[in-house]
C-alpha positions in Angstrom: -74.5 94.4 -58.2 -71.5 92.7 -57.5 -72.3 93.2 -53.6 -75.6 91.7 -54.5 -74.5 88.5 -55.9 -71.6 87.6 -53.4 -74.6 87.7 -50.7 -76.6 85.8 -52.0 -74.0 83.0 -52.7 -73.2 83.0 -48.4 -77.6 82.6 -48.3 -77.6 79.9 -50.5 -74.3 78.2 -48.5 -75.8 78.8 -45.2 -79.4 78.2 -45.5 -78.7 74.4 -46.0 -76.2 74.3 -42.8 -78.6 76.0 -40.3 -81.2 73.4 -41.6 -79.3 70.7 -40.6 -77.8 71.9 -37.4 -81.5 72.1 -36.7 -82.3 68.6 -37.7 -79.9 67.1 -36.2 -80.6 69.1 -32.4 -84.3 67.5 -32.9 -83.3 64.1 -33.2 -81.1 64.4 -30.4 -83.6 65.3 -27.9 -86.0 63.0 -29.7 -84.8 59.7 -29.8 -84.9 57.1 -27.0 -82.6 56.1 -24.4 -80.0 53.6 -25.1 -81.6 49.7 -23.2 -79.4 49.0 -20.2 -78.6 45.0 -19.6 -77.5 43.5 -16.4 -73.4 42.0 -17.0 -73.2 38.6 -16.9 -70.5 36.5 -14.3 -67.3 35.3 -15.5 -67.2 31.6 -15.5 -64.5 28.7 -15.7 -64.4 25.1 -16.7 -62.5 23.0 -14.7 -62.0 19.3 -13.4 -62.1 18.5 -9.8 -61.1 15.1 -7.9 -62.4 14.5 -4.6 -59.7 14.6 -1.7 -59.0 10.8 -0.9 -58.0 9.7 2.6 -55.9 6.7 2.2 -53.3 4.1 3.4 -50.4 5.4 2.3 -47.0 3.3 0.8 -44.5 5.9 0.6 -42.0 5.2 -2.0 -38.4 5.8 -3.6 -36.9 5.3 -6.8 -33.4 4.6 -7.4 -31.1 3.6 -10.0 -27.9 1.3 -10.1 -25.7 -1.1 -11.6 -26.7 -4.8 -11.2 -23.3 -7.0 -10.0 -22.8 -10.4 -8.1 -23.1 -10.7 -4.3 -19.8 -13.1 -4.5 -16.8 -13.2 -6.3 -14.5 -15.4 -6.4 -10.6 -15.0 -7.4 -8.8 -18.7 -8.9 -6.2 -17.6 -7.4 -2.5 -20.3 -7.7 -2.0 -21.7 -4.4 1.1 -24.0 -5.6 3.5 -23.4 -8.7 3.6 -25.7 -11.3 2.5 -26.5 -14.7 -1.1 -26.7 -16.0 -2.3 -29.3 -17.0 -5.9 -30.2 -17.6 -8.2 -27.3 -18.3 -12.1 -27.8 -18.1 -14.2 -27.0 -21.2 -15.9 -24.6 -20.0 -13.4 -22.6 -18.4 -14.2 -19.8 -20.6 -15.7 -16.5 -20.3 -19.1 -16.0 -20.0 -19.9 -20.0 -19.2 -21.8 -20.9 -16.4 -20.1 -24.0 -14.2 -21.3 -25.9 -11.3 -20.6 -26.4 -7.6 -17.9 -28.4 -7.6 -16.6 -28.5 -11.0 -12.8 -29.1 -11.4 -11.6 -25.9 -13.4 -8.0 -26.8 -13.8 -5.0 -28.6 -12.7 -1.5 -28.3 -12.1 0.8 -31.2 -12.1 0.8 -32.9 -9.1 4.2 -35.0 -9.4 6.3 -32.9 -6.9 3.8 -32.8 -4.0 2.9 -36.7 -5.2 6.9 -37.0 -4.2 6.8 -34.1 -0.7 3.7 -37.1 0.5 6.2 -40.1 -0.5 9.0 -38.5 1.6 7.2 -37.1 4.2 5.5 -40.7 4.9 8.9 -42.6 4.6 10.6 -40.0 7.3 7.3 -40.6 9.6 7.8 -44.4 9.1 11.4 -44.2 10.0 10.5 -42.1 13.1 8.0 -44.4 14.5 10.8 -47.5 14.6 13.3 -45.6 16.3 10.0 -44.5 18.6 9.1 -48.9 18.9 13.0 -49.5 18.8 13.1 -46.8 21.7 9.9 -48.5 23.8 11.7 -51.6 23.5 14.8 -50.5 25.1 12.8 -49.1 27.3 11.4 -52.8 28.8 14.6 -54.6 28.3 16.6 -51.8 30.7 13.8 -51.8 33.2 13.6 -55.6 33.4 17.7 -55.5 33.7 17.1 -52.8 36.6 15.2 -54.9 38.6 17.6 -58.0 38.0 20.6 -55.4 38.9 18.2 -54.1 42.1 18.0 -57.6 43.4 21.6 -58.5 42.6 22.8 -55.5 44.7 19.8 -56.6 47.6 21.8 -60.2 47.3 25.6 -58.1 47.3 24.1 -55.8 50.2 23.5 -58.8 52.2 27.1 -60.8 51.3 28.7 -57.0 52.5 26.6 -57.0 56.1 27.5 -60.4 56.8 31.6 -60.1 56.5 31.2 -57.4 58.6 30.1 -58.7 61.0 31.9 -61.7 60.8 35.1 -59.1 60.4 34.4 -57.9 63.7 34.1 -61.4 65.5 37.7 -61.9 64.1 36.2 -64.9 61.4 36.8 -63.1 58.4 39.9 -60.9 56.6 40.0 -57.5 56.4 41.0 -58.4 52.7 37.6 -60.5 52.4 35.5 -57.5 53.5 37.2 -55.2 51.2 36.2 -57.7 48.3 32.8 -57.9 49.2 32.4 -54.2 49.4 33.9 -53.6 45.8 31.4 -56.2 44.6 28.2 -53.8 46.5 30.1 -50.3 44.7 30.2 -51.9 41.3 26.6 -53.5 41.7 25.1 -49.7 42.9 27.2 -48.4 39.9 25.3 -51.0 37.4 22.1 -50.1 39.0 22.8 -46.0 38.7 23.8 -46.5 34.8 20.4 -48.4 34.3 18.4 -45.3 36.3 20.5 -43.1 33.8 19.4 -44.8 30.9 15.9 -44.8 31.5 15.9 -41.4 33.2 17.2 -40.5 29.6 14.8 -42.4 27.5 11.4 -39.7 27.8 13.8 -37.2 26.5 14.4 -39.2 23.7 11.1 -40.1 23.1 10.1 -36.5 23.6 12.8 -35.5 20.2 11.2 -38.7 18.8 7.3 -37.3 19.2 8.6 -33.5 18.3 10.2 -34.5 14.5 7.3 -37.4 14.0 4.9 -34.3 14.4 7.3 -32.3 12.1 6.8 -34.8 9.6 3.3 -35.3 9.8 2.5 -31.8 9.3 5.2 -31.8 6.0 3.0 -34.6 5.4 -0.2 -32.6 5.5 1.0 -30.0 3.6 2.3 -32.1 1.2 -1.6 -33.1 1.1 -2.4 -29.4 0.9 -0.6 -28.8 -1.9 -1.7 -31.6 -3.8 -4.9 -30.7 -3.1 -4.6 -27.3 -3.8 -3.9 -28.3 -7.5 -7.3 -28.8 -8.4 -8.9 -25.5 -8.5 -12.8 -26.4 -7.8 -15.9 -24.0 -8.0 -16.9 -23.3 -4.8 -20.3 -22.1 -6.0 -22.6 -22.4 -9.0 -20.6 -19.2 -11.2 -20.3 -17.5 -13.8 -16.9 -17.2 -16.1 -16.0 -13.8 -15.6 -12.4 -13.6 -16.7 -9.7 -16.4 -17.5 -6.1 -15.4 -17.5 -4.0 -19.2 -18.3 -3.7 -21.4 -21.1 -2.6 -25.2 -21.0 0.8 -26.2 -20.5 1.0 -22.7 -19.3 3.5 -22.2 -16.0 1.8 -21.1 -13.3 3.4 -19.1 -10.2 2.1 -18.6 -6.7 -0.2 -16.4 -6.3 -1.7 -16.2 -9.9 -5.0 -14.8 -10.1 -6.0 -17.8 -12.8 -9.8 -16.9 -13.1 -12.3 -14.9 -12.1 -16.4 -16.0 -11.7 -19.2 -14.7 -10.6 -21.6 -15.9 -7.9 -25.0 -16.6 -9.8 -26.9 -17.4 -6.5 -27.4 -13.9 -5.3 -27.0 -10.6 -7.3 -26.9 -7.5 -5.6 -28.2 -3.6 -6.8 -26.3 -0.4 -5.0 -29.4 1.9 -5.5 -28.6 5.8 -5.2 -31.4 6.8 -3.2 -31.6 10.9 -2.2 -31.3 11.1 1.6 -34.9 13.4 1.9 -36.7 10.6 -0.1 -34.8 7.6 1.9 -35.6 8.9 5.3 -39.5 9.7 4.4 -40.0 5.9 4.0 -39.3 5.4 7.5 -42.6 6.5 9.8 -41.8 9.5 11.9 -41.5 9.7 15.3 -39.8 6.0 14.9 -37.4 5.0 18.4 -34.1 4.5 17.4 -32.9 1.1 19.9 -29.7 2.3 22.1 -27.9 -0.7 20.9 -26.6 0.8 17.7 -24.5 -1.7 16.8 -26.7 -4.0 16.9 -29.5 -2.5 15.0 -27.2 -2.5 12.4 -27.1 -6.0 11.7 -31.3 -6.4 12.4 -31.3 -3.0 9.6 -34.2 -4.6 7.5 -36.5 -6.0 9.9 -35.9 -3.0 12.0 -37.3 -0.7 8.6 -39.5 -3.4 7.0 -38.3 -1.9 3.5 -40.0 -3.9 0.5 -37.8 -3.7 -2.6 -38.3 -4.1 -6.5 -35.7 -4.0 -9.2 -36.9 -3.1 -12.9 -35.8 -2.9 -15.8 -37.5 -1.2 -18.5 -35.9 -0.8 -22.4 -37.3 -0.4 -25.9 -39.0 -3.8 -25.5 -38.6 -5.2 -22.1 -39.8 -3.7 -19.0 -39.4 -6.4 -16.2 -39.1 -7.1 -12.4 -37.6 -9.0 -10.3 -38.9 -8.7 -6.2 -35.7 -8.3 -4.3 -34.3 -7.9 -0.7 -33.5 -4.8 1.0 -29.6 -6.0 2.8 -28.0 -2.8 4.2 -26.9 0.9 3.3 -23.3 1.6 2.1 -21.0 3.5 4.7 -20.5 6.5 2.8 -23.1 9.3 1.2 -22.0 10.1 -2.5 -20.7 14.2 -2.5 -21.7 15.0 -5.9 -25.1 13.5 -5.8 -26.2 13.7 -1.7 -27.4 10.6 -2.5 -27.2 7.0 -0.1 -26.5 4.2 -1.8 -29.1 1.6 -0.9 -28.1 -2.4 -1.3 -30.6 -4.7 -2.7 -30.6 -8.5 -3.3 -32.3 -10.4 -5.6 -32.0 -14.0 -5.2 -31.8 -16.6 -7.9 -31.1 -14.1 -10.6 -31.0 -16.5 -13.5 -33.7 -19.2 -12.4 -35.9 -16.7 -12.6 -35.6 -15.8 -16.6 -38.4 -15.9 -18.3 -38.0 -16.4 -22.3 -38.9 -13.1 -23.8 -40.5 -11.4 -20.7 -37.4 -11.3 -18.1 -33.9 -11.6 -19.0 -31.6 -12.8 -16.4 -30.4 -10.3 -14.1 -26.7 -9.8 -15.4 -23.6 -7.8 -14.3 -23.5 -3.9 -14.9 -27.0 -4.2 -16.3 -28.6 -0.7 -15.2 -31.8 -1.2 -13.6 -34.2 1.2 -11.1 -35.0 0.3 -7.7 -38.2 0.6 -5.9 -38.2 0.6 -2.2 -41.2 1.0 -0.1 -41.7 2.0 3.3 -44.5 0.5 6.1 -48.0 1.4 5.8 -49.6 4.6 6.9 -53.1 4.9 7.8 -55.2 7.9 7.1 -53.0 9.9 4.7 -54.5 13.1 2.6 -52.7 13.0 -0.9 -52.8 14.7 -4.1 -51.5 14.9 -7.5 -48.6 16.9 -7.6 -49.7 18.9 -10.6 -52.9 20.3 -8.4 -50.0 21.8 -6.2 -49.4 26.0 -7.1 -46.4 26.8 -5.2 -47.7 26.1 -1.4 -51.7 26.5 -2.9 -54.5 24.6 -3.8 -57.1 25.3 -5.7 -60.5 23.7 -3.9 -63.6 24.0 -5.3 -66.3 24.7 -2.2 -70.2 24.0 -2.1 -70.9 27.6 -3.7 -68.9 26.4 -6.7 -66.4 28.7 -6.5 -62.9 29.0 -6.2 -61.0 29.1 -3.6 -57.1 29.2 -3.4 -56.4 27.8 -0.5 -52.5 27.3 1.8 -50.9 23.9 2.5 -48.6 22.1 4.1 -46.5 19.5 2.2 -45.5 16.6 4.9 -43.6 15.3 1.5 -43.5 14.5 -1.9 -43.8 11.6 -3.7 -43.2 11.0 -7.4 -46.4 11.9 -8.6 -48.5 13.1 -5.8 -47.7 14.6 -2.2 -49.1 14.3 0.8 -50.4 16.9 3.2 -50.1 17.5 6.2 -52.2 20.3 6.6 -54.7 22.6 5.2 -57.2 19.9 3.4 -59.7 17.3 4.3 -60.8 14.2 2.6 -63.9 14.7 0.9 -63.0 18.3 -0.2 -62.6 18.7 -4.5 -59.5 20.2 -5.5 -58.8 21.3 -9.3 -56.3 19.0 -11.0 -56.4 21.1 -14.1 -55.2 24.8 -15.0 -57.6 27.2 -15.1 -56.4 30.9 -16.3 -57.2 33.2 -14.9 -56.9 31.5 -11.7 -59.3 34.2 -9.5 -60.2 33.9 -6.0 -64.0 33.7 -5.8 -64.2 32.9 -9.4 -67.7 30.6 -9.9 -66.5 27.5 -11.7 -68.2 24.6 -13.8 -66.6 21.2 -12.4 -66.4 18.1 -13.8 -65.2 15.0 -12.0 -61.9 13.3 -13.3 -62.1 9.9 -12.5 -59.2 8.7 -14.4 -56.9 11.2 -12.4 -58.6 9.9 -8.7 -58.1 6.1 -9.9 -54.6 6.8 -10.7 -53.5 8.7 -7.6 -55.7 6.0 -5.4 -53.6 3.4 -7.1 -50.1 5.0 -6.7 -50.6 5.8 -2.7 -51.3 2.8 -2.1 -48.4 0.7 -3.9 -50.6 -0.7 -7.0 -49.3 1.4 -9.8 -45.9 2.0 -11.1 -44.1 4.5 -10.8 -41.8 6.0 -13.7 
């Protein structure tokens, strides 16, 4: 009975499982095949520019100090005491062309001119009283030559006369004493004026001696006015009135105001792409370096940008300094920008002061025909182009350089082609793409090639 009951607990367990096994097998083999739908393409938004061939202004920026092309050292030419000092003679004041500074006493050179003019006086009448005795001994010369002629002739006679037996011995002997002492007069007179351009040289030598103690008896008075020799700047004063001065005192220091000058560091790679390859260097290299900025036709800009200015100033490109920084590998690049304080502008452009920090733009000569692009569309050496099937090509170029914001090619694109100037991810070769033009991007990099917007 027992046997009985446990089997027919399994039957009542097992009937419901085979049922369902059995349901479950018919729906398998009756229900339809799963639909099968085609996959769809991966896609990518992205915006293009179109390749731009352009004239190209290739550019550097640099930064550097601002400081005067000129400046000047008071320095004391004479000792002596000070005694008038100009108003204005202070730092930071701006003084005129001309403009007496200072001035040391004057009393001892007023006193060198006195006594350098009496001793000149006093050399010029011994030079007349010397001119004079000059005449008188050549007029008693040729009174002493014809007296002797007249002696000569007395002499001759008694002779002859001496010889006919007429005259003495004794008388000749007289007349021929009278003939020595008359050649001796005549001699003494030859002596003295032989003697007289000597004297007159020693005369000449200490009346030019005098005359140059006179002129630099005038040099040193006139070295006690120290005058601006150009419209300056006070840069630095260093005496006081009544103050004793001693040669060689640097008084003051001011800076020329005319010209002010900018020593750009410029990084040789970015320097040397402004100028066009395949330029001729001229043989004469000396030379060249004094014709330097017509030869590379460099245009130059200073700026200064802060909080609340951001000004320019166009400026001169001058020369390059002699040496290359170590640290940096960098040239340092000289510009000029004239009239640095006539051309302040009330709130828009200060003037262009000392040690102010300011960038420099230089730019090189024109180049026809360029293929640029913004730097951000570069992916190592690859471009992403966009071709006429839409999709995406990743293409290899050739940098001929860089520019701040964009670079130019040299190979491996052609204007008209679209490039992506944004970052799609994944980037896939092949990939079919949705472009939209970017104009603001193409205006931008249009404007920067070619010199019209600024760079930063």
């Amino acid at each position: 009975m027992k046997r009985f009951l446990a089997m027919r607990r399994l039957w009542f367990f097992l009937v419901p499982v085979i049922v369902g096994v059995l349901v479950f097998a018919i729906a398998l083999k009756t229900r339809p095949s799963p639909e099968q739908r085609q996959a769809k393409e991966l896609t990518a938004s992205v915006r293009v520019i179109e390749v731009p061939r352009v004239t190209l202004i290739p550019r550097a920026i640099g930064y550097g100090n601002v400081k005067p092309a000129r400046i000047w050292q008071a320095v004391a030419e004479v000792a002596g005491k000070v005694v008038e000092i100009h108003p204005q003679l202070k730092k930071g004041a701006i003084v005129a062309k001309g403009t007496v500074l200072l001035r040391i006493d004057p009393t001892d050179y007023h006193l060198g001119i006195a006594q350098a003019e009496a001793d000149i006086r006093a050399i010029n009448a011994q030079i007349a009283e010397l001119n004079g005795s000059e005449k008188n001994t050549q007029a008693s010369l040729k009174i002493e030559e014809r007296s002797l002629d007249l002696i000569k002739g007395d002499f001759e006679r008694k002779r002859k006369l001496h010889k006919q037996g007429t005259v003495s011995q004794a008388a000749v002997d007289q007349e021929e004493r009278n003939f020595l002492k008359g050649r001796q007069s005549v001699q003494s007179l030859r002596n003295t004026l032989n003697l007289i351009p000597a004297e007159r040289d020693v005369l000449n030598a200490q009346q030019a001696q005098h005359q140059a103690r006179l002129e630099s008896a005038r040099l040193d008075l006139a070295r006690t006015e120290i005058i601006a020799p150009f419209d300056a700047r006070i840069a630095e004063v260093n005496v006081e009135a009544t103050q004793y001065t001693g040669l060689g005192k640097v008084l003051a220091v001011a800076d020329d105001i005319a010209v002010a000058e900018v020593t750009a560091q410029i990084p040789i790679g970015r320097l040397i792409n402004l100028i066009p390859p395949h330029t001729a260097m001229p043989d004469d290299t000396a030379g060249v370096m004094s014709r330097l900025p017509d030869f590379l036709g460099f245009e130059a800009l200073v700026r200064l940008r802060a909080s609340s200015i951001d000004a320019q100033w166009p400026a001169r490109f001058t020369r390059i300094n002699d040496t290359i920084d170590p640290e940096t590998r960098t040239a340092g690049v000289i510009i000029a920008v004239d009239d640095p304080y006539g051309q302040a502008r009330p709130g828009t452009r200060p003037p262009l002061t000392k040690n102010m920090f300011v960038e420099v733009e230089l730019k090189g000569r024109p180049r026809p025909g360029q293929i640029v692009i913004p730097r951000t569309s570069l992916h190592g050496s690859n471009v992403y182009v966009v071709n006429s099937e839409n999709r995406l090509e990743i293409r290899p170029v050739e940098v001929a350089f860089p520019q701040t914001n964009f670079a130019v090619i040299k190979s491996g694109l052609k204007g008209g082609e679209m490039i992506v100037v944004s970052d799609p991810i994944p980037a896939i070769a092949g990939m079919l793409v949705v472009a939209t033009q970017d104009d603001d991007v193409s205006v931008k990099l249009m404007k920067e090639a070619e010199g019209e917007g600024g760079v930063r």
